[in-house]
C-alpha angles and dihedrals in degrees: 000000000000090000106044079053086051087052099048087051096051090046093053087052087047084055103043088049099060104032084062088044096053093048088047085056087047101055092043094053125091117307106258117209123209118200116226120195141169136152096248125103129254081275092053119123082220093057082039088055092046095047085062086039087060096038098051098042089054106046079047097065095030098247096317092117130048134200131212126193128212107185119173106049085287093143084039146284108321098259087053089056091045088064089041085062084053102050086038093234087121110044089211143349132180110255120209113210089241090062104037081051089078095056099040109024094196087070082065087081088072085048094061116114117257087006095124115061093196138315099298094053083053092054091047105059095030092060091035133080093289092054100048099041076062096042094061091044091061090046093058100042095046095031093234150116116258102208101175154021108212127191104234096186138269107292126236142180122253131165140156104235101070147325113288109210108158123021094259087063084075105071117117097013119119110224129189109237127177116263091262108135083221093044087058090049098050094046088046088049093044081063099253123122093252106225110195111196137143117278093247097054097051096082094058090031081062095039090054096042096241090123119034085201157330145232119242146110125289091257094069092053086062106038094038093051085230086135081073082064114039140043122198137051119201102200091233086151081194106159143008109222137214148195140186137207117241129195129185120263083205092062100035086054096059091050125105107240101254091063100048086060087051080062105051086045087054093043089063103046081043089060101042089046085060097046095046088045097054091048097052096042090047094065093043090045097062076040088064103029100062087042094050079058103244108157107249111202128180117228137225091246092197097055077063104043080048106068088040095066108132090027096111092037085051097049096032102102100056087047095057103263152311078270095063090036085065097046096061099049086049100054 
């Protein structure tokens, strides 16, 4: 019995030897750098998720990777960069649930009108049993890590031509929508003409009329200066969106161990740095927008919930169901 203690102890040292000596390898090999890119601005809670990202993995590794950030749709539109995390020719990118819709439909059914109650309904399907069954589908089809769900705010309407009050306030006005399949289809059945295009185009696309509107958080309205460009915001409160944070499996792969748990540590503070950054400049961003003097109007909900009847019937095969649809509200 001693000696078998004896062993086991011997074995633990062994372990801890070389595990410090390994890290000590890894930090004095060459620098690797790792390519972050997404489609916000410099003010963006995804660029202030990835600057944690970049300060904790650092300090982490002591300096042996470094991390590089390419905000503003510089490596490409976000769908493009998705593909780039695939091929492993961009180490990680933020993911919005309309685009990665196009890769995996059963994310669609987050991207149902009136599906999410509040935050913390969000939260609670996108951590259970619903929200990880999609998160390794997105894994497999884009050969990557999903390393987070992130809140991205409540959505609401905003355009330039006139206060929309009720549904049928909407006829004849262009908004912007995501490029969700199911996104195009609620704001066609709302009344608007649905206008998908990519994030960075929707400013200029306001400035030159060939959109009367658009659909995001508040915060949006403030980072992005469309406040400069519109004038009015309807309270929908249609849908509560989401992101995630994809890195690439190639890459991972590559990676010695000890890195890849600096990743997984920076992932985390990543996450929580986006989620405390969207709620504080949510709150400043309704601040500066009255008093910017944009025009804020509640909504007859119901004028809304009520154009959309046989969505969900209509979408629910390539969600998984009218059964999956149910237990999401019901969560």
């Amino acid at each position: 019995m001693k000696k078998i203690k004896v062993g086991s102890i011997f074995v633990l040292v062994m372990v801890f030897v070389l595990v410090m000596w390994s890290g000590a390898t890894v930090f004095a090999a060459d620098r690797i750098i790792l390519r972050l890119g997404h489609n916000g601005n410099e003010q963006h809670m995804r660029q202030i998720g990835f600057e944690k990202f970049k300060e904790v993995i650092e300090a982490e590794t002591k300096g042996a990777v470094e991390v590089q950030i390419f905000p503003n749709s510089q490596l490409g539109k976000e769908q493009q960069m998705a593909q780039m995390v695939k091929l492993g020719t961009l180490d990680a990118s933020g993911l919005g649930f309309s685009i990665a819709g196009l890769f995996v439909p059963d994310i669609e059914l987050f991207n149902l009108p009136f599906m999410f109650r509040d935050k913390e309904h969000f939260f609670r399907v996108v951590n259970g049993p619903v929200g990880q069954r999609i998160a390794r589908l997105i894994e497999d089809k884009l050969n990557c890590i999903l390393l987070s769900f992130d809140f991205a705010g409540v959505r609401n309407l905003w355009n330039g031509k006139r206060s929309v009050k009720v549904a049928d306030d909407l006829k004849g006005l262009k908004i912007r929508t995501m490029a969700s399949p199911v996104m195009v289809a609620t704001w066609n059945a709302f009344g608007a003409q649905a206008t998908p295009m990519s994030f960075a185009e929707v400013y200029s696309a306001l400035q030159q009329g060939v959109i009367d509107g658009a659909e995001t958080g508040m915060v949006d309205l403030v980072v992005e200066k469309f406040y400069e460009v519109t004038k009015y915001v309807s309270y929908t409160r249609h849908l509560v969106s989401g992101s995630t944070m994809i890195f690439s499996k190639k890459t991972y792969d590559k990676l010695p161990l000890l890195i890849q748990v600096a990743v997984l540590k920076a992932s985390r503070a990543a996450a929580q740095a986006y989620r405390d950054d969207e709620a504080t400049k949510t709150k400043v961003a309704f601040e500066k927008l009255k008093k910017l003097g944009l025009e804020f109007n509640e909504v007859d909900t119901q004028s809304f919930v009520d154009k959309i009847a046989g969505l969900y019937e209509k979408h629910s095969k390539k969600v998984g169901g009218l059964e999956a649809i149910k237990l999401v509200r019901e969560q």
